[in-house]
C-alpha positions as CSV (number, residue, x, y, z in Angstrom):
1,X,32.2,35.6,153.8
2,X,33.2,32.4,152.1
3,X,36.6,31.6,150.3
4,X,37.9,30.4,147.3
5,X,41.2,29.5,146.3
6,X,41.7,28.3,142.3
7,X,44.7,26.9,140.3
8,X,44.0,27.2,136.8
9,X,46.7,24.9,134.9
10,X,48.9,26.5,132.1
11,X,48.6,23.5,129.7
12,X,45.3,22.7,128.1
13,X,43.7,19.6,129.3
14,X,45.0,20.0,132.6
15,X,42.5,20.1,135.4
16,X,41.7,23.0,137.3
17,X,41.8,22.8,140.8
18,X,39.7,24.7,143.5
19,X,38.9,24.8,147.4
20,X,36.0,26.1,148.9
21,X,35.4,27.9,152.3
22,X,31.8,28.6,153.2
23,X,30.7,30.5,156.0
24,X,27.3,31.1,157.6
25,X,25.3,30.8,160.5
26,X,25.7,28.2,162.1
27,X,22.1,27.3,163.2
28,X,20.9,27.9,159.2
29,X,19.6,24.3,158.1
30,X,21.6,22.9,155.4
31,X,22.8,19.9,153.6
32,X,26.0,18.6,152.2
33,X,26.7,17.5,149.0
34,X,23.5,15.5,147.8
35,X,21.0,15.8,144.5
36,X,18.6,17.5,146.2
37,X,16.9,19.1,143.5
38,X,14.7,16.5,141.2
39,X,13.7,19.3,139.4
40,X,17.0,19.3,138.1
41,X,18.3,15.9,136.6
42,X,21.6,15.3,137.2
43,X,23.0,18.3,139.5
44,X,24.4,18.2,142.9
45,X,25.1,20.6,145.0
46,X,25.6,21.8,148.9
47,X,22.1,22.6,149.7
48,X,20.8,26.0,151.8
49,X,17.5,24.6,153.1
50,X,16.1,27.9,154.6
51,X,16.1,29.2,151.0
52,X,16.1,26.0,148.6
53,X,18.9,26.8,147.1
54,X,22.8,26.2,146.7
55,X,26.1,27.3,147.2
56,X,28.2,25.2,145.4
57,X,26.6,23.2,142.6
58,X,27.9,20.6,140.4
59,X,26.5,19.1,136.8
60,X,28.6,16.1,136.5
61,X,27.6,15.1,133.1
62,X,28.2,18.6,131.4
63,X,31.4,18.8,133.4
64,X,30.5,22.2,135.3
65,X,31.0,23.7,138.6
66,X,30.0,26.6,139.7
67,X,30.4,28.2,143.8
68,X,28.7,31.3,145.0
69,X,30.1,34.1,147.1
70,X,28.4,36.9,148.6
71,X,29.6,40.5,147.3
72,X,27.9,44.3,148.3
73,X,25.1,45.1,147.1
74,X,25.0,49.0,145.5
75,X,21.4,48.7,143.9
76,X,18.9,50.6,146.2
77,X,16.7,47.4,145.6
78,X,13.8,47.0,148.5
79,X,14.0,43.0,149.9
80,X,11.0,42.2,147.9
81,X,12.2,43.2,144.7
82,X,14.9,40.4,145.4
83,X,15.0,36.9,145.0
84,X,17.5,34.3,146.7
85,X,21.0,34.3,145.3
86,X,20.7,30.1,146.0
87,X,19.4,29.9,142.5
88,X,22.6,30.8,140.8
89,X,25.0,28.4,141.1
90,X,22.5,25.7,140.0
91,X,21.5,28.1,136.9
92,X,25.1,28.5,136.4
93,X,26.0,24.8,136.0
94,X,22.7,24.3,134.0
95,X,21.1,26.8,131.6
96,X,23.0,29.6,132.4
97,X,22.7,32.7,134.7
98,X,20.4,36.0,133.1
99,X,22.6,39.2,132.4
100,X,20.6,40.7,135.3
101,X,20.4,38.4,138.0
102,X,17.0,39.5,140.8
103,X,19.4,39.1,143.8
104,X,21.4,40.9,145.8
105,X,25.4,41.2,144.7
106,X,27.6,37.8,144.1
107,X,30.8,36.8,143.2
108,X,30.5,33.7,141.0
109,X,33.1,31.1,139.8
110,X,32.4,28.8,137.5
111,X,34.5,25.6,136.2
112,X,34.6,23.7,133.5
113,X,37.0,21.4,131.2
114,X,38.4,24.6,129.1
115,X,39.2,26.7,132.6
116,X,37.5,29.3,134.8
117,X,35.8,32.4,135.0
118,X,34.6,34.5,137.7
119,X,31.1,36.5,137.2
120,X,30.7,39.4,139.7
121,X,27.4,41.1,140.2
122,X,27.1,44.4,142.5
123,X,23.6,44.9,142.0
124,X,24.0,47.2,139.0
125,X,25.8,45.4,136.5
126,X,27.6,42.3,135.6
127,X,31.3,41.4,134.3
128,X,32.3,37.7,133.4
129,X,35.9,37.3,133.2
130,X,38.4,34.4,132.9
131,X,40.4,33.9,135.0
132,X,44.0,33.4,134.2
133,X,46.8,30.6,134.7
134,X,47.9,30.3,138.0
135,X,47.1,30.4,142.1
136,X,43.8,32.9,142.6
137,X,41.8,33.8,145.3
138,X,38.4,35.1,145.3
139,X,36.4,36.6,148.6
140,X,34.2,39.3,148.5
141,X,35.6,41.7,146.1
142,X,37.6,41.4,142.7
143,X,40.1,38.5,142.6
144,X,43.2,38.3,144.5
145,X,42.3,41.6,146.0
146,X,45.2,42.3,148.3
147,X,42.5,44.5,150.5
148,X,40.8,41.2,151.7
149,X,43.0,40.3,154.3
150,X,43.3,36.6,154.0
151,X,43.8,37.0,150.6
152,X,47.0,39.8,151.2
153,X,48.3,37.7,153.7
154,X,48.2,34.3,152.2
155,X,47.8,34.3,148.6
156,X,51.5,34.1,148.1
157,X,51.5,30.8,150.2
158,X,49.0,29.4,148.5
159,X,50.9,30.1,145.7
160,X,54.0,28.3,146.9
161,X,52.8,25.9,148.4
162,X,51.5,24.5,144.8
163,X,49.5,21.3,144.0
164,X,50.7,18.1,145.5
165,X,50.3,14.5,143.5
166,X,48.0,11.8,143.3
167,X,44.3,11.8,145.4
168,X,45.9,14.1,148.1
169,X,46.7,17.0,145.8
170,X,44.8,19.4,148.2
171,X,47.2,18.3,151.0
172,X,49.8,21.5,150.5
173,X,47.0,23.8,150.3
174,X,45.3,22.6,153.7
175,X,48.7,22.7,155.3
176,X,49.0,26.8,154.4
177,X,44.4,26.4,155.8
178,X,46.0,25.2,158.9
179,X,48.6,27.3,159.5
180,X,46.5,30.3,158.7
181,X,44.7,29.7,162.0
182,X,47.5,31.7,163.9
183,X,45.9,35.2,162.6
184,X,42.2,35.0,163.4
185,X,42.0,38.4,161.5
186,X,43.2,37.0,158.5
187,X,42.2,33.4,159.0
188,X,40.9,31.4,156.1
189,X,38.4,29.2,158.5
190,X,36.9,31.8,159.9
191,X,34.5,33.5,162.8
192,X,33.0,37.1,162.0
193,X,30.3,39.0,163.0
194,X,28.8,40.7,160.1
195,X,25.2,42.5,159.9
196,X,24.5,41.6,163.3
197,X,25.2,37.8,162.2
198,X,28.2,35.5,163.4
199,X,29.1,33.9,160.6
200,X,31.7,30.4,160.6
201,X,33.2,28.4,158.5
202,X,31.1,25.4,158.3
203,X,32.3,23.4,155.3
204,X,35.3,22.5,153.5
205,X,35.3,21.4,149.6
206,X,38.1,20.6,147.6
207,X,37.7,20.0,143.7
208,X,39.3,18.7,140.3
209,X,37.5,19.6,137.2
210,X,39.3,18.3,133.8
211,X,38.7,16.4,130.6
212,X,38.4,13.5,132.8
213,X,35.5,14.3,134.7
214,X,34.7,15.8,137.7
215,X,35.4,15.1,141.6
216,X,34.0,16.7,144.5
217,X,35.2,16.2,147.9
218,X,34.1,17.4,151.6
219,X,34.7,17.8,154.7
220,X,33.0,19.5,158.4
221,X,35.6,20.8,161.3
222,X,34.7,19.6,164.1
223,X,33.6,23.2,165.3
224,X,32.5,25.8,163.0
225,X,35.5,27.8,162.4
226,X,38.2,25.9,163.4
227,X,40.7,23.6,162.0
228,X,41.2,19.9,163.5
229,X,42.9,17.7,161.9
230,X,39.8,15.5,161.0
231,X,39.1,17.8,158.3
232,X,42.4,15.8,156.3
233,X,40.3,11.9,156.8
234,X,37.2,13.7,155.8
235,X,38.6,14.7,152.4
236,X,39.2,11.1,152.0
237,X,36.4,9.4,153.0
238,X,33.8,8.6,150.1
239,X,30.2,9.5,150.4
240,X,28.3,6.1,151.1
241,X,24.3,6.6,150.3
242,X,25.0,10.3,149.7
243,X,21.3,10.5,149.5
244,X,20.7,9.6,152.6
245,X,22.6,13.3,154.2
246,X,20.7,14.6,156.7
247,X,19.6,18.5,156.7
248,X,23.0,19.2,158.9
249,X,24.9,18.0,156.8
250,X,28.0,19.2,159.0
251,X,26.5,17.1,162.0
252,X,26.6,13.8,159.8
253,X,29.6,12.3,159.2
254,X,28.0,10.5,156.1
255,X,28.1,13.9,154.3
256,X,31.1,14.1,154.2
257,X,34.4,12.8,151.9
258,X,34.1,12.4,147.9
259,X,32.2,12.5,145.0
260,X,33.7,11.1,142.2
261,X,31.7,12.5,139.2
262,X,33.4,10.8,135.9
């Protein structure tokens, strides 16, 4: 169950800032940051190679982001009257998402210059909402849902812990990452078995999306899961030949660092 946290700026033509948490298996082929889609001029995004599509997706020219998190399903849908929910986040940052998406439940947040909303899908029926001013979290249920237990125990830290200056903005906010660790049951890098699946953290992503453009940056602990201290250098590390990521993108140090999109 991924993780995002959001800071959506009072003032207009302020940034918004977000970081992204995504879990999965850890043997599920994937790729970092990259344009993997030629299809589709233009967007990047962190690629699911088992299913072609993405979880976090980026149009750089337009300005949008968009990140995908999986939410219960309450349709009595068979599999094969469902399609991959990969497709969304790179609809999302493109043409748009349909009113009744052919997957299984999502939560959604999209970014662009004027803010953030959060589109959540239970298989039924669909509600796109901004999201207000301030410190957020999203999981698996509505926002800042105090039932989620990372999000009840850490929100408010999050939340104090505020937006630091210059390049390293996301510093304060991977200091409360860090020190979340102590509660493995409320950890934000996380380890869970779920539907017979472990799934682990696997990728880290910190973003600023403004008037100014967009930046994407990201980084791979050193085992699934866990926080190390490398996760801090690969934040800053640019993204030479970004093309070139391999399929594991957490096994390449190439994949990770930033994207500046201007």
């Amino acid at each position: 169950m991924c993780t995002v946290v959001i800071d959506v700026p009072e003032t207009a033509g302020k940034p918004v800032r977000l970081l992204a948490v995504r879990d999965e298996e850890r043997d599920r082929p994937w790729r970092g940051l990259g344009p993997w889609w030629p299809e589709r001029a233009g967007i990047l995004g962190v690629r699911d190679d088992r299913a072609g599509g993405a979880w976090l997706a980026v149009d750089a020219e337009a300005g949008r982001l968009a990140v995908l998190l999986n939410r219960q399903d309450l349709s009595s849908r068979s599999d094969d009257e469902v399609v991959s929910r990969g497709g969304i986040p790179l609809d999302a940052v493109g043409a748009g998402i349909p009113e009744r998406p052919s997957t299984r439940g999502f939560n959604l947040v999209e970014v662009d210059a004027d803010g953030a909303h959060l589109v959540e899908w239970d298989g039924l029926a669909a509600r796109r909402t901004r999201i207000a001013p301030g410190t957020h979290m999203v999981a698996h249920h509505a926002v800042d849902d105090p039932a989620t237990p990372r999000i009840g125990r850490w929100l408010d830290d999050f939340r104090r812990a505020g937006i630091g200056r210059g390049d390293d903005w996301w510093m304060p906010w991977l200091d409360v990452v860090a020190h979340a660790t102590i509660d493995p049951s409320a950890s934000v890098l996380r380890r869970d078995a779920h539907d017979g699946h472990m799934l682990e953290s696997l990728l880290l992503c910190v973003a600023t999306v403004g008037p100014d453009g967009v930046d994407v940056r990201q980084a791979t602990p050193a085992e699934p899961g866990r926080w190390d201290d490398g996760l801090i250098e690969g934040l800053r590390h640019g993204i030479p030949g970004m093309g070139d990521a391999t399929a594991r993108g957490a096994a390449d140090p190439a994949s990770e660092g930033s994207t500046p999109a201007q």
